[in-house]
C-alpha positions as CSV (number, residue, x, y, z in Angstrom):
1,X,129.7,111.1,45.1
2,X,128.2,114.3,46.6
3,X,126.8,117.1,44.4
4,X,126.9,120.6,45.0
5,X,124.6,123.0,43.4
6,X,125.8,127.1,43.6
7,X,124.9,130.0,41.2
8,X,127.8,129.5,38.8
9,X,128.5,125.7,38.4
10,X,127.1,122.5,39.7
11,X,129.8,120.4,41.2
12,X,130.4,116.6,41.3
13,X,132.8,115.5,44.0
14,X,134.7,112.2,43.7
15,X,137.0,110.2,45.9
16,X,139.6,111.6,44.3
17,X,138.7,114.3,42.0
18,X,136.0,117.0,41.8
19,X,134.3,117.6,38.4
20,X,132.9,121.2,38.0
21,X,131.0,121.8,35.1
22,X,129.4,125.3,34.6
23,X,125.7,125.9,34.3
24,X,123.8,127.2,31.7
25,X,121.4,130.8,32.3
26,X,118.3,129.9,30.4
27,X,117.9,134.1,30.3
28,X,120.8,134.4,28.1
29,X,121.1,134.2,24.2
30,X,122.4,130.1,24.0
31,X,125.1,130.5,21.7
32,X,126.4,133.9,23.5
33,X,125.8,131.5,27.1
34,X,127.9,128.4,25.9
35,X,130.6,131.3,24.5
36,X,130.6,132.6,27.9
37,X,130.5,129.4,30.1
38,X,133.6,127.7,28.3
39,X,135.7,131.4,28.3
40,X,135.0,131.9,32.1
41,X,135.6,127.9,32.0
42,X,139.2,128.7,31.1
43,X,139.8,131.9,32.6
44,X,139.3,129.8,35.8
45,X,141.8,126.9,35.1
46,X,144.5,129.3,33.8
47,X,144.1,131.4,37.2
48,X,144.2,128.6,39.5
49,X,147.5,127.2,37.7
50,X,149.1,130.9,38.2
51,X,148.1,131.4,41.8
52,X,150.0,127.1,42.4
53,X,153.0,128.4,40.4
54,X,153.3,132.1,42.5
55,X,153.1,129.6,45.6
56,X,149.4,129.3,46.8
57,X,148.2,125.8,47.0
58,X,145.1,125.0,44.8
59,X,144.1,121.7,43.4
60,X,145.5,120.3,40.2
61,X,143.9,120.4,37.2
62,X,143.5,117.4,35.1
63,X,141.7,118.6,32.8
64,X,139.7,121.5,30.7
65,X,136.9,120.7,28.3
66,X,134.6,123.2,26.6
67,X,132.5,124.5,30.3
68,X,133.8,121.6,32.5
69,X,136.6,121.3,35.0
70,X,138.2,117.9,35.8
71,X,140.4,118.6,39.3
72,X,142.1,116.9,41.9
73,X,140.2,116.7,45.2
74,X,141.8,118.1,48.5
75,X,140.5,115.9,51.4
76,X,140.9,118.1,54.6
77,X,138.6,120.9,56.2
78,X,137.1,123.3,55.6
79,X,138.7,126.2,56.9
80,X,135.2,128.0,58.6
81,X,135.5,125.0,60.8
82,X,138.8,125.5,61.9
83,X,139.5,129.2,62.0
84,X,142.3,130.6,64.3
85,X,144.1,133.3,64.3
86,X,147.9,131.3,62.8
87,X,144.9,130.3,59.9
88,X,144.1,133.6,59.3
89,X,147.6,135.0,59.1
90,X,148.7,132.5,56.7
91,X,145.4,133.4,54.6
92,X,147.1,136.8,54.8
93,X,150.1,135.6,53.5
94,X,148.7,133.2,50.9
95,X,146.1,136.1,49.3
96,X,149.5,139.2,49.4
97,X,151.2,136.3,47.1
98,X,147.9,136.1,44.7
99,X,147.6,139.8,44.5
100,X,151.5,140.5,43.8
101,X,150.5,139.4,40.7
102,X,147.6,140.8,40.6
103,X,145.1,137.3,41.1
104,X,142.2,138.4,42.5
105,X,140.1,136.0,43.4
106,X,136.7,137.1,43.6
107,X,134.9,135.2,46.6
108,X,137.8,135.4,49.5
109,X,135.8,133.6,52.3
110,X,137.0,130.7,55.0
111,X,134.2,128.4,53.2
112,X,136.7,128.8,49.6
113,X,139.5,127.3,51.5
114,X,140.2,124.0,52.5
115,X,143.1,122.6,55.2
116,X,144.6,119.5,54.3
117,X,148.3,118.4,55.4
118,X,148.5,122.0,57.7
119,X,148.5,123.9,54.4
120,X,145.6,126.0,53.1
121,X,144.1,125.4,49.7
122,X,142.3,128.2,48.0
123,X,139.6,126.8,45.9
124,X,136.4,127.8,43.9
125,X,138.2,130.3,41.3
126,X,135.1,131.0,39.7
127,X,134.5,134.5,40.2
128,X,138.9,135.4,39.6
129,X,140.4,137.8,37.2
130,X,143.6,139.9,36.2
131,X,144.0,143.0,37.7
132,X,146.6,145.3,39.3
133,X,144.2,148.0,40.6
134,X,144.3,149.0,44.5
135,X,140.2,148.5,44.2
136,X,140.0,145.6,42.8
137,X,142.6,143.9,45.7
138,X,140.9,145.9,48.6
139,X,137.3,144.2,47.8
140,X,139.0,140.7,48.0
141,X,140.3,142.0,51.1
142,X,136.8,143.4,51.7
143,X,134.9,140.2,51.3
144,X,136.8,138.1,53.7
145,X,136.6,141.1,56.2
146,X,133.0,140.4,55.8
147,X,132.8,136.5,55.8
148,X,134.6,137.0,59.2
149,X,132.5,139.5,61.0
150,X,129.3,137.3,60.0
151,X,130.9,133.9,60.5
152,X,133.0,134.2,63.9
153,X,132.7,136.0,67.6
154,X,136.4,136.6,67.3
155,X,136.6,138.3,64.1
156,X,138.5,141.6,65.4
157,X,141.4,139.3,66.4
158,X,141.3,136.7,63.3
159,X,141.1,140.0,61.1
160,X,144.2,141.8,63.0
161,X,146.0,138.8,62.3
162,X,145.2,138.7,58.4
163,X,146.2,142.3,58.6
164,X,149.8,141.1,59.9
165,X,150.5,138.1,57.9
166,X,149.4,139.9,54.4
167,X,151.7,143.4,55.2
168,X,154.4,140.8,56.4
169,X,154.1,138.8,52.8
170,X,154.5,141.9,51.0
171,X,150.5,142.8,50.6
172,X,150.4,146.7,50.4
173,X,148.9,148.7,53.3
174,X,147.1,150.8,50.7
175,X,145.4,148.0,50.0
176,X,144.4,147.0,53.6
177,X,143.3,151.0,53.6
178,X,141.1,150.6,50.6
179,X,139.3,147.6,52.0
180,X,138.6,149.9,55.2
181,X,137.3,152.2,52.9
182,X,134.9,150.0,51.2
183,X,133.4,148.5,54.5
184,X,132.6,153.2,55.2
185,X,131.3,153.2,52.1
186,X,128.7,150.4,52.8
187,X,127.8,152.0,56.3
188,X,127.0,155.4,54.4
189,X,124.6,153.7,52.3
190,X,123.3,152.2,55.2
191,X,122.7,155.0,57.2
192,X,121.5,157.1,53.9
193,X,119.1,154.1,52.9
């Protein structure tokens, strides 16, 4: 068994399934925490079933109880290992299916995905939500932009092909736009800070 320790949840992984259970925040009220904990618990199971049943493969839930999540485990790669440009476009294509209706998922990066059987899993749900706003979609666009500039010399190419494979999946180029739009934003803070 391996353990895994992140901000949100402290995750147990199995031979054959992966137990995430959320963690408590000591500087929160404990009844309003455990409140919190079980209803983002939820929130995250009932996403990741929607994003498998639009088409984009995540693990299978076995089960939900109270702030813990009982899944199957995807044996494959990670996909920050074994980034290419076809990976990227299908990435593309895999994230224009979440958001056409309207998944977002929060932490789009090559270390949330895993490649198993030549198909790309999205996992780690823990930051998704509803929402059909442009803004919302262009920082999930945004944030892999990001993870690919500071995780890969080619990024300019692996983000071009994103680019392609989530216009040719029916992503919206105002969307695309938006995340470019984001990224100016954080340079004019920069250069203001």
């Amino acid at each position: 068994m391996e353990i895994h320790l992140g901000g949100e949840a402290e995750v147990k992984i199995y031979e054959d399934f992966v137990v995430k259970k959320r963690v408590p925040k000591r500087y929160r009220i404990r009844e309003l925490d455990e409140e919190l904990r079980i209803k983002r618990t939820k929130i995250e199971a009932k996403i990741m079933s929607l994003a498998r049943r639009v088409g984009v493969p995540t693990p299978i839930i076995f089960d939900v109880e109270g702030d813990t999540i009982v899944m199957e485990r995807i044996k494959g790669e990670n996909a920050k290992n074994c980034m290419s440009a076809d990976l990227s476009r299908e990435i593309g294509k895999l994230l224009a299916k979440m958001h056409s209706k309207d998944i977002i998922h929060g932490d789009v990066t090559p270390s949330n995905m895993i490649v198993s059987n030549k198909k790309i899993y999205f996992i780690d749900f823990g930051l998704s939500y509803i929402d059909h706003e442009i803004e919302s979609k262009g920082v999930d666009v945004h944030v892999y932009f990001e993870a690919l500039k500071a995780g890969f010399d080619n990024w300019e190419e692996l983000q071009k092909s994103f680019v392609e494979g989530y216009l040719e999946s029916g992503g919206s180029l105002e969307v695309i736009e938006r995340a470019r739009e984001i990224e100016e934003r954080g340079r004019y803070v920069e250069r203001r800070g």
